[in-house]
C-alpha positions as CSV (number, residue, x, y, z in Angstrom):
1,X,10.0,6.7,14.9
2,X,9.3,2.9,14.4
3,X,5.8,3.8,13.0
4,X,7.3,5.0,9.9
5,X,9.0,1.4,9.4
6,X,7.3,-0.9,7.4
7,X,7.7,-4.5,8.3
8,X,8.9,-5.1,4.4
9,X,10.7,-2.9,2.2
10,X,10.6,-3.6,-1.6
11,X,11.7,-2.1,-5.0
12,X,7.9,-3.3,-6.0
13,X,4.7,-5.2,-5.7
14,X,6.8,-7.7,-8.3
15,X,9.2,-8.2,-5.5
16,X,7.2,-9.5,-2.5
17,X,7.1,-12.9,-1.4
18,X,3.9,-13.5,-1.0
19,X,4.5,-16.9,0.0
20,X,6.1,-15.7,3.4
21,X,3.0,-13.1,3.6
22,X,0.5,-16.0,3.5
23,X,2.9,-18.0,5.7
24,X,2.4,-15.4,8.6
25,X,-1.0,-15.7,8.5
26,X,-1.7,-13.1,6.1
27,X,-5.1,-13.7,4.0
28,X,-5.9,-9.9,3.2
29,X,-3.8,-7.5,1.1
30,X,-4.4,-4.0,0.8
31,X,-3.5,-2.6,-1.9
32,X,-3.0,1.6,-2.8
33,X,-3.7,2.0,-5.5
34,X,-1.6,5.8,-7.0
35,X,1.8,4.4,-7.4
36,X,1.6,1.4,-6.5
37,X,-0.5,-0.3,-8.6
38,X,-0.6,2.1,-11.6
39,X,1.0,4.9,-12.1
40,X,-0.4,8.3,-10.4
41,X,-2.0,9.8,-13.5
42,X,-2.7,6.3,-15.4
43,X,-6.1,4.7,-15.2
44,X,-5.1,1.3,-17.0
45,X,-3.4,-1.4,-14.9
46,X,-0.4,-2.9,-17.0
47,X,-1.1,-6.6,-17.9
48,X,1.7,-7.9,-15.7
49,X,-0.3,-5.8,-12.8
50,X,-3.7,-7.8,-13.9
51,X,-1.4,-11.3,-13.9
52,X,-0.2,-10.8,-10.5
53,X,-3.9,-9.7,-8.9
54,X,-5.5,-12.9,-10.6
55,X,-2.7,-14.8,-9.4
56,X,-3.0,-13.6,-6.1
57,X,-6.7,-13.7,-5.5
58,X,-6.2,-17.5,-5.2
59,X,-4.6,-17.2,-2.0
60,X,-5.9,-13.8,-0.5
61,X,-8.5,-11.6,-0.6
62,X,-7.3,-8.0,-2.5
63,X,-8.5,-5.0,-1.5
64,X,-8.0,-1.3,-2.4
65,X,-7.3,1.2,-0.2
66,X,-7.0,4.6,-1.9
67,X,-6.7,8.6,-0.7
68,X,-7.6,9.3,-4.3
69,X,-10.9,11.2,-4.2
70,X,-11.9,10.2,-7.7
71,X,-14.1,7.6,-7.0
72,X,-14.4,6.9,-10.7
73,X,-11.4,6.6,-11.3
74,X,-10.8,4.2,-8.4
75,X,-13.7,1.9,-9.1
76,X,-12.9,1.6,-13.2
77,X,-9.1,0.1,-12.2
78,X,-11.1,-2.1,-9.7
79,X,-13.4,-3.0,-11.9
80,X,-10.5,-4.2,-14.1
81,X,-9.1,-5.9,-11.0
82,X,-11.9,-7.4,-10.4
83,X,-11.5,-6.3,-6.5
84,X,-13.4,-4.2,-4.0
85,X,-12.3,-0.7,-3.0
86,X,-12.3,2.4,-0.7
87,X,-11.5,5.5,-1.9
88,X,-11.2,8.6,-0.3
89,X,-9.1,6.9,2.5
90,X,-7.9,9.7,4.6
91,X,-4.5,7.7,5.2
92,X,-2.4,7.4,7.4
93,X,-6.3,7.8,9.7
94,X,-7.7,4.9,10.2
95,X,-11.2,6.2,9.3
96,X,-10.8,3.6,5.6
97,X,-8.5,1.2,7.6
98,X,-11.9,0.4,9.8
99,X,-14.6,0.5,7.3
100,X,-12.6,-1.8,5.2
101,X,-12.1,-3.9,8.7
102,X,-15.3,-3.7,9.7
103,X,-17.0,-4.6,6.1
104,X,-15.4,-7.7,5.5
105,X,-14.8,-8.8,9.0
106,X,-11.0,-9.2,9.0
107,X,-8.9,-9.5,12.1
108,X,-5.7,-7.0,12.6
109,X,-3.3,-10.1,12.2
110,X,-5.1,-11.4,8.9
111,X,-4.3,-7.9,7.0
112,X,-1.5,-6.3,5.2
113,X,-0.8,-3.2,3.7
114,X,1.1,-2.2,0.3
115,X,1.8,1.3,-0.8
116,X,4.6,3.5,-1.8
117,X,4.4,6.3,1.0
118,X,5.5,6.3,4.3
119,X,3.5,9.3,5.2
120,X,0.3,7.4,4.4
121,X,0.4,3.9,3.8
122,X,2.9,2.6,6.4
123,X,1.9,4.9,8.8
124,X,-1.4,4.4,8.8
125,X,-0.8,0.6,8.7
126,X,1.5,0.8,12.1
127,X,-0.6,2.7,13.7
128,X,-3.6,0.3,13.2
129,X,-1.2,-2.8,13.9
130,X,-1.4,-3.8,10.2
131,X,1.8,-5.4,8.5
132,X,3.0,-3.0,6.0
133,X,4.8,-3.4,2.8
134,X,6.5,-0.3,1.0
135,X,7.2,-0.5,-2.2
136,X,8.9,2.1,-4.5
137,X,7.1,4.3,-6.8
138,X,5.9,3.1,-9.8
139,X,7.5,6.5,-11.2
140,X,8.2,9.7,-10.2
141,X,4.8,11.9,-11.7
142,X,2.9,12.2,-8.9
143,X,-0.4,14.2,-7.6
144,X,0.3,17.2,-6.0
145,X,-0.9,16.3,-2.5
146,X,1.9,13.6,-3.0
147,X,4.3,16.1,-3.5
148,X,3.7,17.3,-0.3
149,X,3.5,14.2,1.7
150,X,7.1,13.4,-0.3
151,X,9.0,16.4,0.8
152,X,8.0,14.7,4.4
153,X,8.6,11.8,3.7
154,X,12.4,12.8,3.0
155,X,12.6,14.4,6.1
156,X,11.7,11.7,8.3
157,X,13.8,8.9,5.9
158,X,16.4,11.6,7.0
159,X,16.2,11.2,10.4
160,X,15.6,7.1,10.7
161,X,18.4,6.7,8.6
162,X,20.6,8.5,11.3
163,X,18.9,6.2,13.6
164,X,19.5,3.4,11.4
165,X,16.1,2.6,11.3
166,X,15.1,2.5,7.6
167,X,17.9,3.2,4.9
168,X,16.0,4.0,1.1
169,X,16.9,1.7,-1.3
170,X,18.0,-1.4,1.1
171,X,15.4,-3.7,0.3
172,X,14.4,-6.1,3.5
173,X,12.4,-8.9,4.0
């Protein structure tokens, strides 16, 4: 069950100290992109969403990392971000995970992962030995694939909060 924990648990991408990221040894950040950075259906990152990427491309390198299929839609947000991006992902596998990896020649320690599903983003991340970050939703109109991956999601929030594992809404670290 612990590879469904992310290492960092907050309300949003607003909320993270990146400080303590970089202090790690963090210099990559992955970012997914439905959700997280914009919401699932918008294709126009909020100024305060441009702010924060500028901002943090003075410390790290920013990445996307999306399951959307739309790579049109993923590369005109990135092309707003100014960042580089995969799409088409296949999260939690860690088929994107390794391209990404492989393409800009990061180490496993160096990298960490943002997204808003555990099914997907922190899974995936675990698995590959990545530091994961989840975040909350940006709200709650989501793609239907999401749907699905949610009403898992629940199910296994069930069962590590019985474990005391994980416990939605208690933000951590």
């Amino acid at each position: 069950m612990k590879k469904y924990v992310p290492k960092m648990y907050k309300s949003s991408i607003f909320d993270i100290d990146y400080d303590k990221i970089y202090d790690i040894g963090i210099r990559c950040i992955i970012f997914d992109l439905d959700n997280t950075i914009v919401a699932a259906k918008e294709s126009i990152p909020t100024k305060k969403v441009l702010y924060l990427i500028k901002k943090l491309k003075k410390k790290f390198d920013i990445y996307i990392l999306s399951n959307n299929s739309s790579k049109k839609r993923v590369s005109n947000v990135c092309k707003m971000l100014e960042i580089s991006f995969i799409s088409f992902a296949m999260k939690p596998f860690s088929f994107g995970f390794k391209r990404l990896l492989k393409k800009y020649k990061y180490d496993i320690s160096q990298v960490c992962i943002i997204g808003d599903q555990i099914m997907t983003d922190v899974l995936g991340g675990n698995n590959m030995g990545i530091f994961t970050v989840l975040v909350e939703p940006i709200n709650s109109n989501e793609l239907k694939v999401t749907s699905v991956n949610r009403f898992f999601e629940r199910k296994k929030i069930v069962k590590l909060e019985k474990l005391g594992m994980f416990k939605k809404g208690e933000f951590y670290g």
